[in-house]
C-alpha positions as CSV (number, residue, x, y, z in Angstrom):
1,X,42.1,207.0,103.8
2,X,45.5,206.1,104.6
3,X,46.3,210.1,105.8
4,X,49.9,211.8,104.1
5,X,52.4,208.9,103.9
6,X,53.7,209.1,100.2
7,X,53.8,206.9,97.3
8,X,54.6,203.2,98.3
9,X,53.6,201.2,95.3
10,X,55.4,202.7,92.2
11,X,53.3,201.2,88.8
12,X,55.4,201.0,86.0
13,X,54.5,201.2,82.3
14,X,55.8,202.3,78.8
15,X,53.1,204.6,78.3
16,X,50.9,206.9,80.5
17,X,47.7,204.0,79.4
18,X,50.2,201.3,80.3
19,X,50.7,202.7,83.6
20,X,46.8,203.5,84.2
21,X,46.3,199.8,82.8
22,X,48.6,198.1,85.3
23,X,46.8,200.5,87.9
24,X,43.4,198.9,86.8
25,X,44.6,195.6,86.8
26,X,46.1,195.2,90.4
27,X,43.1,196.9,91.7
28,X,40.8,193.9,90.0
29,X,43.6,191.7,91.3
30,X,42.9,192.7,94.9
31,X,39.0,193.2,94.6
32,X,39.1,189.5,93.4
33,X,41.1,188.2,96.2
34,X,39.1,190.2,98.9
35,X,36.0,188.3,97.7
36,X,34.6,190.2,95.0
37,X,32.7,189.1,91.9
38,X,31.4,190.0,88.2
39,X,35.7,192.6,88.5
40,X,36.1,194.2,85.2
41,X,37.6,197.7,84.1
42,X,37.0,199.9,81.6
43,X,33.1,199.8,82.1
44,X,31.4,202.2,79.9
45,X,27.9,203.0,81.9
46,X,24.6,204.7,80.8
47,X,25.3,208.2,79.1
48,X,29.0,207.3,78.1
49,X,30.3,207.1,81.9
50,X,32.9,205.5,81.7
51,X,34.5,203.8,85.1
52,X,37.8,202.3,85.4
53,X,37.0,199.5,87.3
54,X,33.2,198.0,88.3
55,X,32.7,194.7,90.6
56,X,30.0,193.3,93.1
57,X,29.8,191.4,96.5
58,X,27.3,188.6,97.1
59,X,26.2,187.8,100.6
60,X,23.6,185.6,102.0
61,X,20.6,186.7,103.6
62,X,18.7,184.0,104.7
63,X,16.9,182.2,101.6
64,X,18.2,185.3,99.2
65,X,20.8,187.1,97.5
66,X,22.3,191.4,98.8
67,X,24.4,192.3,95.8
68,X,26.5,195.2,96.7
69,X,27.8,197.1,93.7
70,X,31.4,199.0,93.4
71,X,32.9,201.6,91.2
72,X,36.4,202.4,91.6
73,X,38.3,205.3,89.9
74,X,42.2,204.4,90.5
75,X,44.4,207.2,89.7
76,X,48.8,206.7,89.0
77,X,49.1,210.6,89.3
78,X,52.5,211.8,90.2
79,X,51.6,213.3,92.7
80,X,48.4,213.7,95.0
81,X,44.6,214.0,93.9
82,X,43.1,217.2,93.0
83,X,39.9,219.0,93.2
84,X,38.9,218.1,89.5
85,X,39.7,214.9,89.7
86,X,37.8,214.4,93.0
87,X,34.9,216.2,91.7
88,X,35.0,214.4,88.4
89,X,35.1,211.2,90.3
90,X,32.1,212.1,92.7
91,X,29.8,213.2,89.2
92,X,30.3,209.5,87.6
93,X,29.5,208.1,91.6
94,X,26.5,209.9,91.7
95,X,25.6,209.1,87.6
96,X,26.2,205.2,88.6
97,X,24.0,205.6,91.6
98,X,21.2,206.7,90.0
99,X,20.8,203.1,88.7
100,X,21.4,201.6,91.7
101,X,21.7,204.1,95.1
102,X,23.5,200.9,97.1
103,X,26.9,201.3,95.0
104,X,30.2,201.8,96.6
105,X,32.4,204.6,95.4
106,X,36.1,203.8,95.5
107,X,38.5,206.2,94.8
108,X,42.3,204.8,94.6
109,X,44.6,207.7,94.6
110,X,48.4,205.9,94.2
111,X,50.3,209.4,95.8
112,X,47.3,210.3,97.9
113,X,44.9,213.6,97.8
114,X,45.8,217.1,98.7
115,X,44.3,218.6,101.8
116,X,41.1,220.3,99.9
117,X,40.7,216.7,98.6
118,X,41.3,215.4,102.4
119,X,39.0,217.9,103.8
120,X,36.4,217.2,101.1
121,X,36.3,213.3,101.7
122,X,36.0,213.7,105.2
123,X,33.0,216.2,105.3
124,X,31.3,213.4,102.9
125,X,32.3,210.5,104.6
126,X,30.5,211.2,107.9
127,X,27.2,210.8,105.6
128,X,28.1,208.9,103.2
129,X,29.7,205.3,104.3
130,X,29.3,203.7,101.5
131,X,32.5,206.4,100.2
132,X,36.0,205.6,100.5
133,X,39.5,206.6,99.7
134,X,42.7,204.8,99.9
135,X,45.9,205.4,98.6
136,X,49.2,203.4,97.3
137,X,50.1,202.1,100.9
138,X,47.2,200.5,101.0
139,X,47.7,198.5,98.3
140,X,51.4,197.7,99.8
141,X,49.8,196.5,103.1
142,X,47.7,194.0,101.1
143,X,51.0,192.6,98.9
144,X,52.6,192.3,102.0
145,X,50.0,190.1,104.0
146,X,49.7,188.2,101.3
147,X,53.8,187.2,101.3
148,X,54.1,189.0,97.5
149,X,55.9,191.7,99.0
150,X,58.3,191.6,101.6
151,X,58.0,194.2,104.3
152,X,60.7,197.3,103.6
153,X,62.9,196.1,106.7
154,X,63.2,192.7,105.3
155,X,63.3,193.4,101.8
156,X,66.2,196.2,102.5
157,X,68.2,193.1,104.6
158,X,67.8,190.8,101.9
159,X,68.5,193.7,99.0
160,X,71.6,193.8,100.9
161,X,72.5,190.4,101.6
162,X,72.1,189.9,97.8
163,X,74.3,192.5,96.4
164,X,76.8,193.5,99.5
165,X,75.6,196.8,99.8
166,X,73.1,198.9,101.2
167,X,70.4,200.8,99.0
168,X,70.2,204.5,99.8
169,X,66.5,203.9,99.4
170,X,63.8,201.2,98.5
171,X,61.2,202.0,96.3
172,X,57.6,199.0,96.0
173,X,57.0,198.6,92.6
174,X,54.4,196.8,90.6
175,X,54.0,195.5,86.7
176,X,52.7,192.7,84.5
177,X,51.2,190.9,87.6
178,X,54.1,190.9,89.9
179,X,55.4,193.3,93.1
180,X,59.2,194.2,92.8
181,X,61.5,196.0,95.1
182,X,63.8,199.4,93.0
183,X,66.6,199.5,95.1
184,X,68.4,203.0,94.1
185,X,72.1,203.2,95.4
186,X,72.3,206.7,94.4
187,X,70.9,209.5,92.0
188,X,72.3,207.6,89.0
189,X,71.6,204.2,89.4
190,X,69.4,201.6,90.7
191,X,68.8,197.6,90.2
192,X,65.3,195.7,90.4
193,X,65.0,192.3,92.8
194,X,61.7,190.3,92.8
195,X,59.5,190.9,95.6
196,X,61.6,189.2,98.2
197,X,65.0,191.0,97.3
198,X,66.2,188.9,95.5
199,X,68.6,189.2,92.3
200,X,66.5,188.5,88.9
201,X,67.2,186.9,85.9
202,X,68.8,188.3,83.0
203,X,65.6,187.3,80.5
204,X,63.1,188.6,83.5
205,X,65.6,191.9,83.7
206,X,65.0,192.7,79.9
207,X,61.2,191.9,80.1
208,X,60.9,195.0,82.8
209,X,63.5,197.5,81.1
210,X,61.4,199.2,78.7
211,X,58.9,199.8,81.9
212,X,61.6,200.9,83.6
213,X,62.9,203.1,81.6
214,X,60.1,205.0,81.1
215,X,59.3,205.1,84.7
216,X,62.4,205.5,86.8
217,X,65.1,208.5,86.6
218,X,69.0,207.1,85.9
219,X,70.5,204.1,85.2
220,X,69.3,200.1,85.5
221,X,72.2,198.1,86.2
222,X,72.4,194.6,84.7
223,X,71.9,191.8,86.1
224,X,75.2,190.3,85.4
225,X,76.6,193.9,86.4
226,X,74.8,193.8,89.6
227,X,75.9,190.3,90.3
228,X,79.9,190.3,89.4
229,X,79.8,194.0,91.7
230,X,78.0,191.7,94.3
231,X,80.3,188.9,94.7
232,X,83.1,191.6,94.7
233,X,82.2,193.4,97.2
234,X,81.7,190.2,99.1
235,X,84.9,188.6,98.2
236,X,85.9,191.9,100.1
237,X,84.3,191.7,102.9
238,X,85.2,188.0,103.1
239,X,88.9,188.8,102.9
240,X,88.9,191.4,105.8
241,X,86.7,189.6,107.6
242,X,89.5,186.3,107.0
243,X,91.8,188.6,108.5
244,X,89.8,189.7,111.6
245,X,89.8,185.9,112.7
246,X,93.5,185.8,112.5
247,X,93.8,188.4,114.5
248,X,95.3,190.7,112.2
249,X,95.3,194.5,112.6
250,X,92.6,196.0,110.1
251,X,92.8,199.8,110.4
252,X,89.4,201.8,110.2
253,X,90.9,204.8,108.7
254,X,89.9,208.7,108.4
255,X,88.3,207.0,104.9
256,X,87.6,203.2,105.2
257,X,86.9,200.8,102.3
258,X,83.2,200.3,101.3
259,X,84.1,196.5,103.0
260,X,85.3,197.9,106.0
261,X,82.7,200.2,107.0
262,X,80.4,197.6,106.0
263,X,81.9,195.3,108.5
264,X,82.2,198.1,111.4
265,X,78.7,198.2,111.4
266,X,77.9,194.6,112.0
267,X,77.0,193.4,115.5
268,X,80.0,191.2,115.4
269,X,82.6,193.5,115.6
270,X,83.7,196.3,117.7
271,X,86.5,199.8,117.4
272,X,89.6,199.3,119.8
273,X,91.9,202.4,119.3
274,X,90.9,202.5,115.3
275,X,90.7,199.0,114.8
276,X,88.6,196.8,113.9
277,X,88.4,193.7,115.8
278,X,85.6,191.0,115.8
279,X,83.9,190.8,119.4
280,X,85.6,188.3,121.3
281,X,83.3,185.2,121.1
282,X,82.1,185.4,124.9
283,X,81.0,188.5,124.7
284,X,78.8,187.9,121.6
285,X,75.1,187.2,121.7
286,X,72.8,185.0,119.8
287,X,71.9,187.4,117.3
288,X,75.8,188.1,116.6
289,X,77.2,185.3,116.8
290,X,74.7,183.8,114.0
291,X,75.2,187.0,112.3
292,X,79.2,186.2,112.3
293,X,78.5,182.7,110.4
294,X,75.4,183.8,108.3
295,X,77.2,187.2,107.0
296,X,79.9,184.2,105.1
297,X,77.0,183.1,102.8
298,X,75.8,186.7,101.9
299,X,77.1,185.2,98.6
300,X,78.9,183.1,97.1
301,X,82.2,182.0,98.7
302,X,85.9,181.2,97.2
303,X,87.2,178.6,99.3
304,X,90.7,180.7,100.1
305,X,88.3,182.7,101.8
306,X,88.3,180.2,104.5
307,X,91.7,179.5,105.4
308,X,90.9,180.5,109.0
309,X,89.7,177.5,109.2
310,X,93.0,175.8,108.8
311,X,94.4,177.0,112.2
312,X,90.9,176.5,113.7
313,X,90.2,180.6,114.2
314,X,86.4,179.9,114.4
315,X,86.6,177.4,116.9
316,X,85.9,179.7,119.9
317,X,83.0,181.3,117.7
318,X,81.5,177.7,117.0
319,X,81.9,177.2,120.6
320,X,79.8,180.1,121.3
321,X,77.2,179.1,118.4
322,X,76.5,175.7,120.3
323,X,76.0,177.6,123.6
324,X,73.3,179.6,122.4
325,X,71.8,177.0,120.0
326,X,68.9,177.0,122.5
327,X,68.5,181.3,121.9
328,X,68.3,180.7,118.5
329,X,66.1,177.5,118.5
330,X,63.5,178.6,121.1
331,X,64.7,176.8,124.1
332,X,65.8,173.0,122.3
333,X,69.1,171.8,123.8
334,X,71.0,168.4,123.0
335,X,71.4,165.9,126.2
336,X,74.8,164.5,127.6
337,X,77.4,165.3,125.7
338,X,75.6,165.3,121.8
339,X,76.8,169.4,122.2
340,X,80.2,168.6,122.2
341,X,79.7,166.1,119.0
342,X,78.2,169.2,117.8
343,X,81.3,170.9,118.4
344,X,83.1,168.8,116.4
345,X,81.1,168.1,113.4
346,X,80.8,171.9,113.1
347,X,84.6,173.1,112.8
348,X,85.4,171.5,109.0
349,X,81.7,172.1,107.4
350,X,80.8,175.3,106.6
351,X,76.8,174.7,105.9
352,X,76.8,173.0,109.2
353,X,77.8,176.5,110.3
354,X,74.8,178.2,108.6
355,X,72.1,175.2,109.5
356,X,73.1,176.4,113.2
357,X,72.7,179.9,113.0
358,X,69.4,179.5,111.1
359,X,66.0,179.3,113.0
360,X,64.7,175.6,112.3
361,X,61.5,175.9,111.4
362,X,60.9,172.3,112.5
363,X,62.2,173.0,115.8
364,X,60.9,176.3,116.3
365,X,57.6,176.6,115.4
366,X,55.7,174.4,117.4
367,X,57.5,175.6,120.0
368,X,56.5,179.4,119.5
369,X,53.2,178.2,120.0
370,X,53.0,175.6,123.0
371,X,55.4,175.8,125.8
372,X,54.5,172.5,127.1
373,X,57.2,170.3,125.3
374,X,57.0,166.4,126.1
375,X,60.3,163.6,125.7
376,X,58.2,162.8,122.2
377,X,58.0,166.4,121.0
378,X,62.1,166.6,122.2
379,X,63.3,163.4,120.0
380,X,61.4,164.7,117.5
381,X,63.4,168.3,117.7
382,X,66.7,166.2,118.1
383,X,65.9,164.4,114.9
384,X,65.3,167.5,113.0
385,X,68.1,169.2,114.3
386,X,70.8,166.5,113.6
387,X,68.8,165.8,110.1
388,X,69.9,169.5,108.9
389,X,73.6,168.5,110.1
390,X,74.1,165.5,108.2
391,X,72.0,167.3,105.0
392,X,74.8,170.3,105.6
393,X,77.4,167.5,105.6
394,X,76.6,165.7,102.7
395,X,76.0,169.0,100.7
396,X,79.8,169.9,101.6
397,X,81.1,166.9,101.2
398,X,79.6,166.3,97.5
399,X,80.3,170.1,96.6
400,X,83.6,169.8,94.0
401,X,84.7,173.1,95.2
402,X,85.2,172.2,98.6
403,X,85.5,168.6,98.9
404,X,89.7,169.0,98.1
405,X,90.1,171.8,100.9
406,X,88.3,169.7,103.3
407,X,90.3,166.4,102.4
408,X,93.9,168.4,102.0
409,X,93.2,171.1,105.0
410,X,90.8,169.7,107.5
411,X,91.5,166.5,107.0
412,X,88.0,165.4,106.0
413,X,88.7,162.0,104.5
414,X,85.7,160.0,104.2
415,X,81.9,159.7,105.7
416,X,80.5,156.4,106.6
417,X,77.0,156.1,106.8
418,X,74.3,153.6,107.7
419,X,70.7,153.8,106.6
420,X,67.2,151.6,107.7
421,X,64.4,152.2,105.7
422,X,61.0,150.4,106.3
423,X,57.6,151.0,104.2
424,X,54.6,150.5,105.9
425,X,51.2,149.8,104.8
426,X,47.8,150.5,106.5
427,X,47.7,147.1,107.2
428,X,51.8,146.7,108.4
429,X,55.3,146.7,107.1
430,X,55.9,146.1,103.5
431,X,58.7,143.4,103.6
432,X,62.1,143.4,106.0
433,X,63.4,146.9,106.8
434,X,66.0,147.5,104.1
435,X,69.7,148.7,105.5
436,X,71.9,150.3,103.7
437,X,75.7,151.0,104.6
438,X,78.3,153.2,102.4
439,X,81.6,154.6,102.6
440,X,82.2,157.9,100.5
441,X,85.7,159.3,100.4
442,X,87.3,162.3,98.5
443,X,91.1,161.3,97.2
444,X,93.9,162.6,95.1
445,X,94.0,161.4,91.6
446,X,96.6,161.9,89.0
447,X,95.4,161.1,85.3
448,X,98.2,160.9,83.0
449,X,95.8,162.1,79.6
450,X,95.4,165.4,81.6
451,X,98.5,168.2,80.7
452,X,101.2,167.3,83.4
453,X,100.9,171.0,84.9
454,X,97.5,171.1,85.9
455,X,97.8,168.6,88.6
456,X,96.1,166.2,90.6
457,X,92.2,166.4,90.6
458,X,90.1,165.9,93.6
459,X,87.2,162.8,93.0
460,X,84.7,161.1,95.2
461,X,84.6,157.4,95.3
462,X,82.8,154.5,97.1
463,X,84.8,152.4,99.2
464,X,83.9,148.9,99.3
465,X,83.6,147.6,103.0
466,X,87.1,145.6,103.1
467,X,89.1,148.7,102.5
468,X,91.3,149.8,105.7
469,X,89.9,152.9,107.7
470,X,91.7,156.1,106.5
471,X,93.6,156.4,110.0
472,X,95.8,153.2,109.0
473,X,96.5,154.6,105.4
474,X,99.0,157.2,104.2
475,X,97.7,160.3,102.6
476,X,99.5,162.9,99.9
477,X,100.8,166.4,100.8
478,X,98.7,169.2,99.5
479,X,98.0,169.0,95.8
480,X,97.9,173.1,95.8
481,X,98.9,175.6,98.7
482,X,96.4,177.8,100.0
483,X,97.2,180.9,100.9
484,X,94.6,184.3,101.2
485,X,96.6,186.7,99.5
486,X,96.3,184.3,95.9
């Protein structure tokens, strides 16, 4: 028995029997996957005794066969298991046993046992090992090993990340198959994620509601609610934090915004004399300077938002990114001077920003487990490091709300790239290595069958190998100005 630690796994259902039904149903879910056979509920026995759930394990014994039998009473009570019930429970264990005396009683008990239950159970169990209890955080533990369920200190980070705002509380959840996270932002209201806290469908929303409903006190927010308040409140945080790399003077107030008492609690800023300020970029660690750059993608981003860019404001913090790329990758580092192309690369691509402050798990792993890394294993790392830099690149570079900002305001005007791909058989290469070489570029372009007052539009084209290099051309002003307060 788990011992007093509350519910953990709320089971949701329209009715009281829809409720008990899920119940039954993840309980056969996790008797099946911890190797048990013959799982069915709602087994009516000799004499009308009827058990929730019934199953067996096989094992091997030398030439033959031990079948162990189960029974398992599983219980969604509000709150903890009483007397009666126990008793009840220990009358159809001793009725099944009488057919065969090897069976396994299993009590679930979702919100635990009282203590007369507790006292009970343990007085039996020292005779009896073939008794058990467990309660709803049991059942939690297994959803989380198997990767259904985050953990509650990851899922409350990612509830956050997703919707800009911290739940006052988390609550498991479980229905039609699936483990959920209820993340309750006060008495009122609440929103559902998937099991990874992450937002859900609309259609997926409205398929849980009724459940809901009946389950959970106050309000479900809508997805398309909880997503338009989500990318407000990031949009807020984006524009104070836009200001905080200028170098503006953000006061924290007797009252602060939501945004900026969000952002005075992230490692990457500190109070001067009520201000907020970010932490200068020498002074940051690994964990917040990547924090800085990864906190930007919490969701999704207007492009004003970066306009700090323009006067190169995170420069010194990129600077400090590259320094500790060996913190955050386990140890790799770039040779000669392949950090300061690094550098470089980094300031006008935002992705390359997050690629950087995200563990590679090609990178990372192998070295977690072996510390003995050879000039093989390093190329290897090098490749998979500059791979996620060029992906990061291209992904910018093709994205059409970006590519204008990066051709007007960083100057961005064109990537060339050469490619050698050769297919080999068991046997040896298929054919010559085949090498490609393009040019892609992001220009200006006026179309006259487009009204006159929405302006240029931004395209991306493939230069053909005699064109001159963009250096030796002239370029256009702006097509818009940029400017954060818009």
């Amino acid at each position: 028995m788990s011992g007093d630690r509350g519910s953990a796994v709320l089971v949701l259902g329209v009715t009281a029997d829809d409720k008990g039904g899920q119940l039954e149903s993840l309980v056969c879910r996790v008797l099946k996957d911890q190797g048990y056979s013959e799982v069915r509920a709602n087994v009516v026995g000799a004499g009308g005794n009827e058990v929730d759930v019934t199953a067996e394990r096989r094992a091997a014994v030398l030439g033959g066969t031990q079948v162990t039998p189960l029974m398992c009473e599983a219980k969604a009570y509000a709150g903890p298991v009483n007397m009666p019930t126990w008793q009840k429970f220990l009358g159809k264990l001793l009725i099944v046993r009488t057919e065969d005396g090897t069976t396994v009683g299993l009590l679930i008990a979702l919100n635990g046992v009282n203590g007369n239950v507790a006292g009970s159970y343990k007085t039996l169990k020292a005779r009896d090992r073939a008794l058990l209890v467990f309660e709803g955080t049991d059942l939690l533990q297994v959803a989380v090993s198997r990767r259904e369920l985050y953990d509650e200190d990851a899922a409350r980070a990612a509830v956050e990340r997703a919707f800009g705002r911290a739940p006052v509380r988390l609550e498991a959840a479980y229905y039609g198959g699936a483990f959920y996270w209820i993340a309750y932002w006060n008495e009122h209201g609440y929103s559902v994620t998937d099991g990874h806290g992450q937002i859900l469908p609309a259609d997926e929303i409205e398929r849980l509601r009724p459940a809901l409903e009946a389950t959970v006190t106050g309000s479900l927010l809508a997805a398309d609610q909880a997503r338009a308040e989500a990318e407000a409140r990031h949009y807020a945080r984006l524009a104070i934090t836009d200001a905080l790399f200028r170098g503006e003077t953000v006061l924290l107030g007797d009252e602060p915004s939501e945004a900026v008492a969000a952002l005075a609690a992230e490692p990457f800023t500190r109070l001067v004399e009520g201000r907020l300020e970010l932490t200068p970029a020498c002074e940051m660690d690994a964990a917040s300077v990547a924090r800085l750059f990864l906190s930007l993608f919490d969701n999704a981003v207007k492009v004003r938002l970066l306009s700090f860019m323009i006067d190169g404001h995170h420069r010194p913090y990129i600077d400090r990114l590259v320094d500790l790329l060996p913190d955050i990758q386990a140890g790799f580092t770039l040779p000669g001077d392949e950090p300061d192309t690094l550098r470089a690369l980094a300031v006008p691509f935002p992705s390359v920003w997050a690629a950087l402050a995200r563990e590679n798990p090609m990178i990372t792993t192998h070295r977690a487990a072996s510390d003995a890394i050879d000039e093989a294993t390093l190329a290897a790392d090098r490749t998979a490091l500059w791979e996620s830099v060029f992906q990061a690149i291209r992904s910018d570079y093709s994205n059409p709300m970006l590519h204008g900002f990066l051709y007007d305001y960083m100057h961005v005007a064109e990537l060339e790239e050469h490619e050698e791909l050769t297919v080999k058989t068991k046997s040896g290469p298929l054919g010559q290595p085949i090498r490609i070489e393009k040019r892609t570029a992001v220009r200006q372009f006026s179309d006259d069958s487009v009204p006159d007052d929405s302006g240029p539009i931004y395209v991306v084209v493939r230069l053909l190998p005699t064109i001159g290099q963009p250096w030796d051309d002239g370029h256009p002003e702006p097509a818009f100005p940029l400017h954060p307060e818009e």
